[in-house]
Backbone as CSV, one residue per row, in Angstrom:
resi,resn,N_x,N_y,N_z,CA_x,CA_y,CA_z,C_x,C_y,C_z
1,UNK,50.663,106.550,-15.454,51.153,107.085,-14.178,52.585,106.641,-13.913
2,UNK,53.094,105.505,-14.229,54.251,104.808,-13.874,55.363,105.708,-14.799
3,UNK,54.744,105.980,-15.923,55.776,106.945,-16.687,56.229,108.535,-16.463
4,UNK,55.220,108.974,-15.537,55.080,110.241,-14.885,55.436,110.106,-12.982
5,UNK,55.953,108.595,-13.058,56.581,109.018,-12.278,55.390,108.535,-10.599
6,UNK,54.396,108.424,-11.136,53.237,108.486,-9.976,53.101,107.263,-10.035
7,UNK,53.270,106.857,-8.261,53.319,105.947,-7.095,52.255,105.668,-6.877
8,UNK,51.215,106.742,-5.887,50.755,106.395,-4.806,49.462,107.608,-5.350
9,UNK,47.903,106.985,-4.989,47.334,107.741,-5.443,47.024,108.411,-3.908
10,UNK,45.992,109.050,-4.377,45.304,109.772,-3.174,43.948,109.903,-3.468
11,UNK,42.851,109.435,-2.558,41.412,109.247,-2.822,40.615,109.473,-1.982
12,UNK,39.259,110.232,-2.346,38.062,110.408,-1.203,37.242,110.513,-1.891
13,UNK,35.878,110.292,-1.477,34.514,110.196,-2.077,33.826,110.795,-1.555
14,UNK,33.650,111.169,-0.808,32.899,111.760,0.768,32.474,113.461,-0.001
15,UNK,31.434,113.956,0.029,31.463,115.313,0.389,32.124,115.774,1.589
16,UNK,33.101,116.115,1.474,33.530,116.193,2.425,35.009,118.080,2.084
17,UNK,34.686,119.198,2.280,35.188,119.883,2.154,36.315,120.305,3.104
18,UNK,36.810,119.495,4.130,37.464,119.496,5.075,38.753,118.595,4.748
19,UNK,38.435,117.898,3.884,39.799,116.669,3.099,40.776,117.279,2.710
20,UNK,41.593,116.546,3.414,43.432,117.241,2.622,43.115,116.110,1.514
21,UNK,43.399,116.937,-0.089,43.847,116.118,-0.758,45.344,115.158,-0.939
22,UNK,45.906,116.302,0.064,47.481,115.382,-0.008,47.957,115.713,1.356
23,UNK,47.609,115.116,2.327,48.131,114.996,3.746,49.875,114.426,3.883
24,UNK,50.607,115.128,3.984,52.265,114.847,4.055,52.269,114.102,4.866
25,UNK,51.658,113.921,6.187,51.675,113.037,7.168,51.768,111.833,7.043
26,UNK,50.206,112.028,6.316,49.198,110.207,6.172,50.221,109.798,5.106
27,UNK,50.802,110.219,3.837,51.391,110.235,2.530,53.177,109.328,3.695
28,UNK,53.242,110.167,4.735,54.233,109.626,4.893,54.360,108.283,5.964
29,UNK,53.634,107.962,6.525,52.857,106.873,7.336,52.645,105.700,6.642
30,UNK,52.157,106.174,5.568,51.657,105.252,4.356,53.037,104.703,3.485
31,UNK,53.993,105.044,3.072,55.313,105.292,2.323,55.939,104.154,2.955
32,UNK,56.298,104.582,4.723,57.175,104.358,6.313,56.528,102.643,6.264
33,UNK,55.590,102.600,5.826,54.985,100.845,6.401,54.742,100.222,5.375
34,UNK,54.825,100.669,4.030,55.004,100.161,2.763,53.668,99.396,2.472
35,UNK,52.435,100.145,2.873,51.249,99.866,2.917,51.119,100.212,1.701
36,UNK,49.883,98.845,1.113,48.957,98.848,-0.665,48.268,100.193,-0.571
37,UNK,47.445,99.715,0.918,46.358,100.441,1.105,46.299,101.164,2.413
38,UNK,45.991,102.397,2.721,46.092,103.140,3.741,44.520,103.790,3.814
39,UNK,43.777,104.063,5.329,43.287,104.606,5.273,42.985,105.364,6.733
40,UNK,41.855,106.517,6.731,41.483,107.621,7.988,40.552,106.906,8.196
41,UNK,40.385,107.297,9.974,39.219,106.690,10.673,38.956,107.968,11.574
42,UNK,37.794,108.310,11.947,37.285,109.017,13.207,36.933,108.164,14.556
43,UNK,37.040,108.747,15.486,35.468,108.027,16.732,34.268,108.061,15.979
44,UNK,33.488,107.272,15.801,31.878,107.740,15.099,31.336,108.084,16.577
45,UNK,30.594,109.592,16.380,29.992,110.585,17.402,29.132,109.780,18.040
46,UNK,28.184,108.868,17.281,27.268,108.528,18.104,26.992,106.880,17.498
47,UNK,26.711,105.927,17.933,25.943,104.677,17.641,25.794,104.481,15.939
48,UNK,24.242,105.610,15.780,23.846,105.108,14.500,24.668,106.553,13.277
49,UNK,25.517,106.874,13.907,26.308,107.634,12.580,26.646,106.684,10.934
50,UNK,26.344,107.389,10.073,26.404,106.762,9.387,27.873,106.634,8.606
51,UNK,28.636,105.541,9.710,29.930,105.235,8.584,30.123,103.747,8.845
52,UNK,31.150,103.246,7.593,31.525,101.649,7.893,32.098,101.754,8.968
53,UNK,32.507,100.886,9.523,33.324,99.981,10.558,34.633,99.209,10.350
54,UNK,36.145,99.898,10.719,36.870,99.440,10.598,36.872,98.208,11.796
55,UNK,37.275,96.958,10.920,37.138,95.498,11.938,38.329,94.835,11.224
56,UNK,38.705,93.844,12.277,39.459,92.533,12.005,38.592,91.312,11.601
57,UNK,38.811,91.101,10.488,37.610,89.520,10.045,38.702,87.797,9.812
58,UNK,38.749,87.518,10.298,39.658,86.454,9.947,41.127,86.434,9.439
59,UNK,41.414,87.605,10.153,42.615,88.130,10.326,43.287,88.902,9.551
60,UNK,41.936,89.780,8.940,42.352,90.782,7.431,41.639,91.536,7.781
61,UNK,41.994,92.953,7.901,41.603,94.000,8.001,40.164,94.253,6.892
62,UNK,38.969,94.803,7.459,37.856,95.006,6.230,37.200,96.463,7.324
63,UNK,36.182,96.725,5.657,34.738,97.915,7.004,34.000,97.078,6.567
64,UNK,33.346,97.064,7.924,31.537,96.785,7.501,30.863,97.914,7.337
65,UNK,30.260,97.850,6.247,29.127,98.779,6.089,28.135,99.180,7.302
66,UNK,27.473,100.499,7.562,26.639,100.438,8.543,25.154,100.003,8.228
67,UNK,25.096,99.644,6.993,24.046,99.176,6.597,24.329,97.461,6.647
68,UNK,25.440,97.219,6.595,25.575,96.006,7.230,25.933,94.903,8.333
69,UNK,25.673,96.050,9.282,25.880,95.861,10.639,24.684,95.985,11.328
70,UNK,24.687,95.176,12.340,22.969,95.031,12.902,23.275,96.423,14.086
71,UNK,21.838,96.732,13.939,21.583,97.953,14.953,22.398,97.985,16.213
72,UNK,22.060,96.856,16.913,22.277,95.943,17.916,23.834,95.862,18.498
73,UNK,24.335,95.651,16.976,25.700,95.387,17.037,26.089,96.822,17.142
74,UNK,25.775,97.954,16.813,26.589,99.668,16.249,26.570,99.686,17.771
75,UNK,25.725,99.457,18.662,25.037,100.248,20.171,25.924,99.128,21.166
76,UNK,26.464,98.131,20.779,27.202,97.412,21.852,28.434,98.795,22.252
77,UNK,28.871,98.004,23.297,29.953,99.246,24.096,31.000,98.120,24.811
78,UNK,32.300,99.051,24.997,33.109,98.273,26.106,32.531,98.461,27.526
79,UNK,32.043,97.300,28.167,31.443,97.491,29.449,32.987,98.162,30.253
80,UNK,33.901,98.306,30.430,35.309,98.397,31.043,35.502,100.182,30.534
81,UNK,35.394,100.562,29.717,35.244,102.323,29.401,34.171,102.342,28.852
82,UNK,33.585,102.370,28.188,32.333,102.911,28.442,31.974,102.958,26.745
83,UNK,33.113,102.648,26.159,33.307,103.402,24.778,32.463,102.319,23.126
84,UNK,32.037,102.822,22.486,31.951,101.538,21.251,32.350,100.889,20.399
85,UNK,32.268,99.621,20.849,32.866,98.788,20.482,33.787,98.799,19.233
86,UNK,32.537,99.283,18.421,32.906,99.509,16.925,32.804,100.759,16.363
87,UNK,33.985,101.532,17.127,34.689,103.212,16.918,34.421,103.154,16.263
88,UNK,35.716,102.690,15.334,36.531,103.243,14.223,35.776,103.035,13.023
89,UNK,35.611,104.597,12.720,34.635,104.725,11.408,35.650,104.820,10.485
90,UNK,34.971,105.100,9.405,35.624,104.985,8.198,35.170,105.986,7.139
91,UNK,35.816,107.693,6.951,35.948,108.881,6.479,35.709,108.443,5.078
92,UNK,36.186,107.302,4.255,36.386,107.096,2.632,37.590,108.242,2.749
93,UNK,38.529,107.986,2.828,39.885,108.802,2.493,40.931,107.821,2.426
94,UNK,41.697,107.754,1.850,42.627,106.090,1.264,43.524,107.095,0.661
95,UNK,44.638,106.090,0.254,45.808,106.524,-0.648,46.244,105.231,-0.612
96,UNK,46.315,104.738,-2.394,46.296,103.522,-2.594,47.800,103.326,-3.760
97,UNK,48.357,102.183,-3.649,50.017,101.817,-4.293,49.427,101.897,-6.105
98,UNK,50.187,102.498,-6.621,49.819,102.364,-8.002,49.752,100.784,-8.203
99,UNK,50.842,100.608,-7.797,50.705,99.038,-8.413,49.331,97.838,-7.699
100,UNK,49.062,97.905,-6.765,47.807,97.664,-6.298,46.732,97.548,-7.086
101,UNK,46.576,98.960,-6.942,45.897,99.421,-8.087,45.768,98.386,-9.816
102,UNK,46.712,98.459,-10.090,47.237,97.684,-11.550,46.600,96.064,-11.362
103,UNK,46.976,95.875,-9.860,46.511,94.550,-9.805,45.376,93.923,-9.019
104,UNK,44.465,94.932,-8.797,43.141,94.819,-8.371,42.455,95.115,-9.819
105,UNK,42.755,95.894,-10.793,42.161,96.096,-12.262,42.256,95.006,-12.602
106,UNK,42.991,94.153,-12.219,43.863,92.992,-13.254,42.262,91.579,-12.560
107,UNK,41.950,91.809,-11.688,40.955,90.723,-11.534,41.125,90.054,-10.383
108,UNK,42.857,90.364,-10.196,43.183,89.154,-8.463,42.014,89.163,-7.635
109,UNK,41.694,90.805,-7.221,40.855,90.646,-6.078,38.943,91.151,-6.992
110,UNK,38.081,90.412,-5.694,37.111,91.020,-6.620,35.907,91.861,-5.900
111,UNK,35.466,92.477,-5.566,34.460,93.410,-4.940,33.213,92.497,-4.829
112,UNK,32.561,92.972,-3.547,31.513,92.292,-3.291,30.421,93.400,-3.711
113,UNK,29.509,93.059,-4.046,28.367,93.796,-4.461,27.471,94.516,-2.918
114,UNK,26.901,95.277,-2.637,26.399,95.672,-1.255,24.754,96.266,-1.631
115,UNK,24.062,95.864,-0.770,22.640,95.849,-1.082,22.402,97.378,-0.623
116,UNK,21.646,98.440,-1.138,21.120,99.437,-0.292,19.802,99.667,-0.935
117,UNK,18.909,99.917,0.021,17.340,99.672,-0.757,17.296,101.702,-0.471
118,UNK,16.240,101.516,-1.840,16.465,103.231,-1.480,14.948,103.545,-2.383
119,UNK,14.360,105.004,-2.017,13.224,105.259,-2.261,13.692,106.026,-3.936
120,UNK,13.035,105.510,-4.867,13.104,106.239,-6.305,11.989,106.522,-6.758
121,UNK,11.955,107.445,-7.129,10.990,108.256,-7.804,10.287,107.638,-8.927
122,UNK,9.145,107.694,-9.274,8.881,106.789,-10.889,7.154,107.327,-11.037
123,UNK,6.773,106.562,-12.348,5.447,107.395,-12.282,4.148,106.079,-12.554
124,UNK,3.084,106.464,-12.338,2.193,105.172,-12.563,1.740,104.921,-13.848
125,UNK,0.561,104.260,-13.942,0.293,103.973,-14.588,-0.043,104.962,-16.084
126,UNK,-0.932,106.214,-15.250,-1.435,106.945,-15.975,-0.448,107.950,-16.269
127,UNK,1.092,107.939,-15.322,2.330,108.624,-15.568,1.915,109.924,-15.341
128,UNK,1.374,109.744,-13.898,1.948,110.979,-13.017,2.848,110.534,-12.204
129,UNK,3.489,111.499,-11.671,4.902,111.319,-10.568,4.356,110.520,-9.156
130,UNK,5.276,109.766,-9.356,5.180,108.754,-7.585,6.375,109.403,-6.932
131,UNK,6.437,109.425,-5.539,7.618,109.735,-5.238,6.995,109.142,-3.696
132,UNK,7.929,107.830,-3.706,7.472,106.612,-2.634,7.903,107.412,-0.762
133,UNK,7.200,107.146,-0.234,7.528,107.267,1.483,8.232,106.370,1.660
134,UNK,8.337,105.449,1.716,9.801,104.345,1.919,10.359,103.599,0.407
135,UNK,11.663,103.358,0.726,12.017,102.064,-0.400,11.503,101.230,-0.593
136,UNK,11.426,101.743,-2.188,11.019,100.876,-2.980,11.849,100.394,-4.156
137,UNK,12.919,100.405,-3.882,13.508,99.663,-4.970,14.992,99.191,-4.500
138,UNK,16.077,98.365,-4.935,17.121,98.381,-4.678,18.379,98.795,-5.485
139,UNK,19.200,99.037,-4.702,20.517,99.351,-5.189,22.021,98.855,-5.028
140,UNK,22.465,97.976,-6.050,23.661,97.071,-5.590,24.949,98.076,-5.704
141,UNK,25.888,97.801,-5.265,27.096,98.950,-4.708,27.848,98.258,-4.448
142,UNK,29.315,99.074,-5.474,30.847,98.420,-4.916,31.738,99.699,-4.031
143,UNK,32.360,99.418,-3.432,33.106,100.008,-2.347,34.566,99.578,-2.614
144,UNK,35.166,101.195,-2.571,36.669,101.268,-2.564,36.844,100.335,-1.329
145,UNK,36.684,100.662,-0.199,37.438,100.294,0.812,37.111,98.156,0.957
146,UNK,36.404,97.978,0.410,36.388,96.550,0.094,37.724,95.806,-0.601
147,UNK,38.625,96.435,-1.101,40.256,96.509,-1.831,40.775,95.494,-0.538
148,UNK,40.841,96.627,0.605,41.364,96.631,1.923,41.908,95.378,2.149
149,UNK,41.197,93.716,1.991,41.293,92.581,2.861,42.679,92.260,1.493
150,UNK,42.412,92.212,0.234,43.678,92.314,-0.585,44.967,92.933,-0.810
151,UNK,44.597,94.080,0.562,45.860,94.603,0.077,47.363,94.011,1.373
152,UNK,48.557,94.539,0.902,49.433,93.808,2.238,49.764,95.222,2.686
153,UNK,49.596,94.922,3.869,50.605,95.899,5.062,49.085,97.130,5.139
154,UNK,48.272,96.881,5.055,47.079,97.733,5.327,47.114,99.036,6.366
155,UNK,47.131,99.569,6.501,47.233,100.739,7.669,46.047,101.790,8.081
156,UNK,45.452,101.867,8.874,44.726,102.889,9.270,44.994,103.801,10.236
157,UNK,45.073,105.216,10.261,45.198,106.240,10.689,44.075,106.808,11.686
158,UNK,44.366,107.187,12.918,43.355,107.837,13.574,43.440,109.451,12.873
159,UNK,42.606,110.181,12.661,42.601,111.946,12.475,41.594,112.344,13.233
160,UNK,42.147,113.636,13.589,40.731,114.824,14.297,39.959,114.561,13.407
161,UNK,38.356,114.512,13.988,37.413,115.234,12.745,37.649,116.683,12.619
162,UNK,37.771,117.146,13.669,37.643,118.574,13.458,38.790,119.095,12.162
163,UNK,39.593,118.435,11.761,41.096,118.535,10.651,40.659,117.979,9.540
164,UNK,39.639,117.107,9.489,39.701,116.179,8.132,38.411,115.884,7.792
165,UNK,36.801,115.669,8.980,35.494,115.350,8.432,34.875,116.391,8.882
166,UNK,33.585,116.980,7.719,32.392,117.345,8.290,31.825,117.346,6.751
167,UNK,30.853,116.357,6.106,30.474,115.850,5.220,28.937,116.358,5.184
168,UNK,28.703,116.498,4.045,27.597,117.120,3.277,26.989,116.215,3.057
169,UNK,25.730,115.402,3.643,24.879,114.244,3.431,23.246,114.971,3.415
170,UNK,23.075,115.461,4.030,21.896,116.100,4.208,21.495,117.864,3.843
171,UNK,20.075,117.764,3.460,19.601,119.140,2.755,19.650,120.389,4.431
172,UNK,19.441,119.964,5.298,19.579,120.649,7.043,20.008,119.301,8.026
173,UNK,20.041,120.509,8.833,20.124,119.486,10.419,21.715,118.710,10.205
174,UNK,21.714,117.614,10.973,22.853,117.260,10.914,23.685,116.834,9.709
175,UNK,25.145,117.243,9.827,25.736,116.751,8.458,25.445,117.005,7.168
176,UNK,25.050,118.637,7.577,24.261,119.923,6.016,25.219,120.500,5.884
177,UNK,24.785,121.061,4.782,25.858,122.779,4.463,25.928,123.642,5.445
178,UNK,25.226,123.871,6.614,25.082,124.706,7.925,26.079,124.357,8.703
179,UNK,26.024,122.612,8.718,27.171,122.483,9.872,28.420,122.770,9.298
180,UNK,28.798,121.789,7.955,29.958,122.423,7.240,30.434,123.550,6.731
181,UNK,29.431,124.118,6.796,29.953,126.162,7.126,30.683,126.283,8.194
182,UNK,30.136,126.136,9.511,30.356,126.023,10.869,31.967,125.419,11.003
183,UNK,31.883,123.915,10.923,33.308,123.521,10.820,34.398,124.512,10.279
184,UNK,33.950,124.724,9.390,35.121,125.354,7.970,35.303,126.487,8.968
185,UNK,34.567,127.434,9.340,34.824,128.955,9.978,35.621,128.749,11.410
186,UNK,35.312,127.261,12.065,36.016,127.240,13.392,37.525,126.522,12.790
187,UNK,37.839,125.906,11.578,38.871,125.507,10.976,40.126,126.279,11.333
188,UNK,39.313,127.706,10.598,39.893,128.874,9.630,40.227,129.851,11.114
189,UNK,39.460,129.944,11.862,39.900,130.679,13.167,40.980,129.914,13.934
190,UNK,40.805,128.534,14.156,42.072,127.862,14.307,43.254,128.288,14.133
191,UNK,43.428,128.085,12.652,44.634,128.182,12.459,45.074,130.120,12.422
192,UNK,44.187,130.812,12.559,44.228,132.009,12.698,44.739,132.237,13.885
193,UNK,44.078,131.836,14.871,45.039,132.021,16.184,45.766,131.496,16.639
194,UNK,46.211,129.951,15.528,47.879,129.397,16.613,48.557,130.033,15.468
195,UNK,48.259,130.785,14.533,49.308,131.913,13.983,49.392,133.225,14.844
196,UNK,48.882,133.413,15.427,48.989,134.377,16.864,48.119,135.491,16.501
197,UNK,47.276,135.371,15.515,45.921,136.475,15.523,45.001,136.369,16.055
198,UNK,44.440,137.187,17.106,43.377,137.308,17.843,41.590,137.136,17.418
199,UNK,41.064,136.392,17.750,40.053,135.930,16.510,38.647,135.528,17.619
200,UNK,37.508,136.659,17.652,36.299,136.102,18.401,35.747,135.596,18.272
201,UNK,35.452,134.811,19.178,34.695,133.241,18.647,33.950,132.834,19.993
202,UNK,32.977,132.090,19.846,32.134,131.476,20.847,32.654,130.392,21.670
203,UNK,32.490,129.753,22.883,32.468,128.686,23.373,32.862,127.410,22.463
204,UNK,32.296,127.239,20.963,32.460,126.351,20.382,33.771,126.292,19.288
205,UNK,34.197,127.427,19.550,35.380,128.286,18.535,34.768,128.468,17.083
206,UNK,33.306,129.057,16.908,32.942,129.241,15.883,32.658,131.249,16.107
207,UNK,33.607,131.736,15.490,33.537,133.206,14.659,31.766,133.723,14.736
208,UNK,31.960,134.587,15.241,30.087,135.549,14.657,30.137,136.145,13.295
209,UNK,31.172,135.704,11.964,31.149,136.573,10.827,31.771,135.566,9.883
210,UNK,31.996,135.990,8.737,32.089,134.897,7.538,33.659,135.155,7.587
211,UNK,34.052,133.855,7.312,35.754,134.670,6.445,36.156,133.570,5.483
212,UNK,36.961,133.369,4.920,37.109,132.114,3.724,39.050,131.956,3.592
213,UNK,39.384,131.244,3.571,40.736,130.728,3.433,41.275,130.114,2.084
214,UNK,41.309,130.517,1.090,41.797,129.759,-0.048,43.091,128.663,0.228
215,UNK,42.949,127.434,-0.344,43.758,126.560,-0.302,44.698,126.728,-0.828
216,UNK,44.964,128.039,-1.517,46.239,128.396,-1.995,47.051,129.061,-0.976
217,UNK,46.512,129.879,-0.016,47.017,130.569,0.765,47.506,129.356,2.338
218,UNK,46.701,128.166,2.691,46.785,127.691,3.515,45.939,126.307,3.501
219,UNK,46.025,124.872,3.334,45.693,124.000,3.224,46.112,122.887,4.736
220,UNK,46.074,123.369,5.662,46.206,122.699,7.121,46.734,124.020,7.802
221,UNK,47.369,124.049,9.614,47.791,124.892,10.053,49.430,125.227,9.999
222,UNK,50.049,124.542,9.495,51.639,124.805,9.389,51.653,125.723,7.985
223,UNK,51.041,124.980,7.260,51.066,126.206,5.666,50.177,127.421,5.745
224,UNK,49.340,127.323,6.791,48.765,128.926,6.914,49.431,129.868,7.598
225,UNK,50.140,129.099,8.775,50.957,129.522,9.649,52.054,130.666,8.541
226,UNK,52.353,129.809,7.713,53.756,130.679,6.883,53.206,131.330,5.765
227,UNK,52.253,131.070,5.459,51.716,131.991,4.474,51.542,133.427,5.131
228,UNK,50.802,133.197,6.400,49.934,134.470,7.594,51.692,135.185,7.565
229,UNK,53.096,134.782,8.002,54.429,135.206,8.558,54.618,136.000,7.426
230,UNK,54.404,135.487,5.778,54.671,136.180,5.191,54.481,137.667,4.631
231,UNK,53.211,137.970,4.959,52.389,138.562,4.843,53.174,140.399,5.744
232,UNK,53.561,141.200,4.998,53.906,141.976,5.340,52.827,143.114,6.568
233,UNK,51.948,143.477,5.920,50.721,143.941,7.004,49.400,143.110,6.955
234,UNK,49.317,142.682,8.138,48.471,141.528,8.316,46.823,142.736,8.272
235,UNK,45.852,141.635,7.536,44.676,142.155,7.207,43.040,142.144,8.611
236,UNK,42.571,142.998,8.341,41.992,143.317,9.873,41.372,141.978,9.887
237,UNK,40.616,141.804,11.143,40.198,140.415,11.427,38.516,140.747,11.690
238,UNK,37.971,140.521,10.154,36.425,141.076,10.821,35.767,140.603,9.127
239,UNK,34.483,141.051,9.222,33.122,140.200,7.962,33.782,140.139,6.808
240,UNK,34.118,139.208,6.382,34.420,139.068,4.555,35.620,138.961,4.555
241,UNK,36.611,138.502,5.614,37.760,138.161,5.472,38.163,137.674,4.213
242,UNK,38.855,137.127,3.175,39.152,136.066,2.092,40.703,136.356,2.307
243,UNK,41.349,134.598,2.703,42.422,134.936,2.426,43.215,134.048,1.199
């Protein structure tokens, strides 16, 4: 990378189809404070959402896992607004210093291992299929954002969710392919109408019809914006849009 010239990576783990892979912003935020390590945070929506916890630990920036945070602790609040304690979630979206990088490989810093017990499938005796109602087994886990307490000049970013999360964790219900349809279509009408096209949509700014935005054509609202200007006769606004 150093011979090609490449700095600064750019990273996410997240299902997450809403991720700028290269946010000019965050890229330049990150550059401006000469941060190792940079990363996005949301409000977490509710208590038990499932993300780490950006915290101060002995005067180094870390997340706690929400699996490693007591219940107890996610549901505390500021009695003074009303708000929790422990917002600032943590998207997994980073952009990390090559050289960092070079020297977190190198051994300086070292990852803590993280417990998650999880239900696996296996078969008995006679080897038919088990497939357990709770965990039964464990699973040890290293985490990018564990880097964080090693790196200097650390930075975290507030972002809309509505601009940057709606993550694919579940088969329905919350945080499915249903909702992240949903997001993506109220995205895409967004930036459809602060380009000044008229676009019906519900209360929630979600469209009654499909349409799709290629990231070639528009990857946030300023580059759709000029892509849409360029566009000599603009295309009707109705089922099967693709732009």
């Amino acid at each position: 990378m150093a011979a090609e010239g490449i700095d600064t990576l750019s990273y996410f783990q997240v299902d997450n189809p809403l991720v700028r892979c290269v946010d000019p912003a965050f890229i330049g935020w990150h550059l401006s404070r000469g941060s190792e390590m940079s990363s996005k945070t949301v409000p977490k929506a509710y208590p038990e959402e499932k993300l780490g916890h950006f915290c101060m630990r002995r005067g180094k920036l870390v997340v706690i896992e929400y699996s490693d945070l007591p219940l107890a602790f996610q549901r505390e609040t500021n009695p003074q607004t009303g708000e929790l304690r422990y917002g600032a979630g943590s998207i997994a979206i980073h952009l990390l210093d090559r050289e960092f990088v070079r020297r977190m490989a190198s051994g300086v810093g070292e990852l803590p291992f993280h417990r998650a017990d999880k239900k696996i499938a296996t078969v008995d005796a006679a080897g038919g299929p088990v497939r357990p109602a709770k965990a039964n087994g464990v699973k040890f886990e290293l985490f990018v954002f564990d880097a964080l307490p090693s790196a200097q000049r650390p930075l975290v970013v507030e972002t809309a969710r509505a601009d940057d999360f709606s993550p694919v964790k579940n088969a329905e219900g919350v945080d499915s392919p249903a909702t992240c349809l949903a997001d993506q279509l109220r995205q895409f009408t967004r930036w459809l109408r602060g380009a000044g096209a008229a676009v019906p949509a519900d209360a929630t700014g979600l469209p009654g019809f499909n349409l799709e935005v290629s990231p070639l054509f528009g990857y946030d609202g300023d580059t759709f914006a000029e892509s849409w200007a360029r566009l000599g006769v603009k295309p009707a606004i109705a089922d099967g849009l693709f732009l």
